[in-house]
N, C-alpha and C positions, 0 to 999 in steps of 0.2 A: 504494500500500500504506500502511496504517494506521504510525504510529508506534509504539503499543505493539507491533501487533504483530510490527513487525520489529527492536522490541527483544528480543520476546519470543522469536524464531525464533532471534536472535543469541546470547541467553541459552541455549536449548534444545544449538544447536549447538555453544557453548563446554563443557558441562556433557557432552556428547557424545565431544567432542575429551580433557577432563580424565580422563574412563573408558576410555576408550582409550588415553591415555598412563599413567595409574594400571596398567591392566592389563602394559603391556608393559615397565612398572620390575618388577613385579610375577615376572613371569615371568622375567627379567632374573636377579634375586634367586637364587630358585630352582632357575636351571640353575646359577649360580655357586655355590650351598652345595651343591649335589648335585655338584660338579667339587670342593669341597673337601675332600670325606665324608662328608659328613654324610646322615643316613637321610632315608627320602624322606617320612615324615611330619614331621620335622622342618625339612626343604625345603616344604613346603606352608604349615608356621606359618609359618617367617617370610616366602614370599612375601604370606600373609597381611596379615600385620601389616605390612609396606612398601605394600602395595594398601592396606592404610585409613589408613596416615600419608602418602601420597603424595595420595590423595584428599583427604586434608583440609585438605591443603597448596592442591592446587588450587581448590576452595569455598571456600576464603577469603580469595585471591586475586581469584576470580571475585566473591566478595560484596563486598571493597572496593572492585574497577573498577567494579561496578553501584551502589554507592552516591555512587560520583564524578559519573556520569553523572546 
């Protein structure tokens, strides 16, 4: 197998794993502000908004390990 491209499988599959983990803080979130009180469109934002800070967390993690490399 090519180098890139089992950089690039490895990239694919990290990027894979981080939306996967993103999702499931995500929802994480959401059962816990909806067990606090809080309304269920309000549970939705902020499982939202921890899905796109938790993702961004992991992209740029990801993009300094692939720059190291």
């Amino acid at each position: 197998m090519d180098t890139s491209l089992t950089r690039l499988t490895l990239l694919l599959l990290a990027l894979a794993v981080a939306v996967l983990f993103a999702a499931m803080v995500a929802f994480a979130t959401a059962v816990l502000s909806r067990l606090d009180g809080a309304r269920p469109v309000a549970c939705v934002e902020r499982g939202a908004v921890t899905f796109l800070a938790t993702l961004t967390v992991c992209v740029a993690t990801l993009s300094l390990m692939v720059t190291a490399l």
